[in-house]
C-alpha positions in Angstrom: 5.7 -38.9 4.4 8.1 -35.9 4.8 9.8 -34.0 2.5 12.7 -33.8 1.0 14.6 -31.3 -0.7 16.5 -33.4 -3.8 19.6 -31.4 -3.5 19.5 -32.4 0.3 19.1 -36.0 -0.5 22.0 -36.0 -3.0 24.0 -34.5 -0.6 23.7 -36.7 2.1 24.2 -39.3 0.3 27.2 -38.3 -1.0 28.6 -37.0 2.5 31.7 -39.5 3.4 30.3 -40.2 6.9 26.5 -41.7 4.9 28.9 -43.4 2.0 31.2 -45.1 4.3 27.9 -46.7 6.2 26.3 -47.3 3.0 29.7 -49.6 2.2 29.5 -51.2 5.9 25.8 -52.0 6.2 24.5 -52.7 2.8 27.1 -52.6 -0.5 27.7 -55.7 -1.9 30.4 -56.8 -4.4 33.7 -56.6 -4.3 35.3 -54.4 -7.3 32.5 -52.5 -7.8 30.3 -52.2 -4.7 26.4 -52.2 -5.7 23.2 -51.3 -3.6 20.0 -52.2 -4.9 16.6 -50.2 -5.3 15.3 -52.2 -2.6 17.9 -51.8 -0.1 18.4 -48.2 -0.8 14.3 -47.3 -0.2 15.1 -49.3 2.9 18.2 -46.7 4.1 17.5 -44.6 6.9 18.2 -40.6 6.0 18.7 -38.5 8.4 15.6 -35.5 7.1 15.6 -32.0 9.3 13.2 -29.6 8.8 13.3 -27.8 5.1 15.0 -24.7 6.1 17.6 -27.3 7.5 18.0 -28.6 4.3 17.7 -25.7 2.2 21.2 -24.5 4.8 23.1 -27.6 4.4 22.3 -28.0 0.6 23.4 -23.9 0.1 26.6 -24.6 2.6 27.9 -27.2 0.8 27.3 -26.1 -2.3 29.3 -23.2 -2.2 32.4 -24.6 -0.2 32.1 -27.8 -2.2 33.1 -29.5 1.3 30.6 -31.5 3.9 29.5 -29.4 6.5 29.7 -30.3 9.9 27.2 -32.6 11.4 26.1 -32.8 14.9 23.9 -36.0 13.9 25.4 -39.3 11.7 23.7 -40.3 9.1 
């Protein structure tokens, strides 16, 4: 298994370009769209190398923006 930095994670899946294909490929619901356990430990995440992480975690952190990406999630 590779690893994963948790602040990495969190931001990823709170970038707009992994939310909006979370909505299209697996939300369900209407109001208040839900994903459930089992479909998010399905969800493919894009996972770079740790000083990857550790960069994109630190840059958006302190621009409170996304930073560019070169790969969608």
């Amino acid at each position: 298994m590779d690893r994963v930095m948790s602040s990495y994670l969190a931001w990823w899946l709170n970038h707009p370009q992994s939310q909006a294909k979370l909505i299209r490929d697996v939300a369900r619901g209407t109001y208040i769209p839900f994903i459930s356990k089992g479909e998010l430990d399905a969800f493919l995440v894009a996972l770079p190398a740790l000083a990857v992480q550790a960069r994109e975690s630190i840059a958006s952190a302190r621009s409170g923006l996304p930073p560019a990406r070169n790969t969608s999630p």
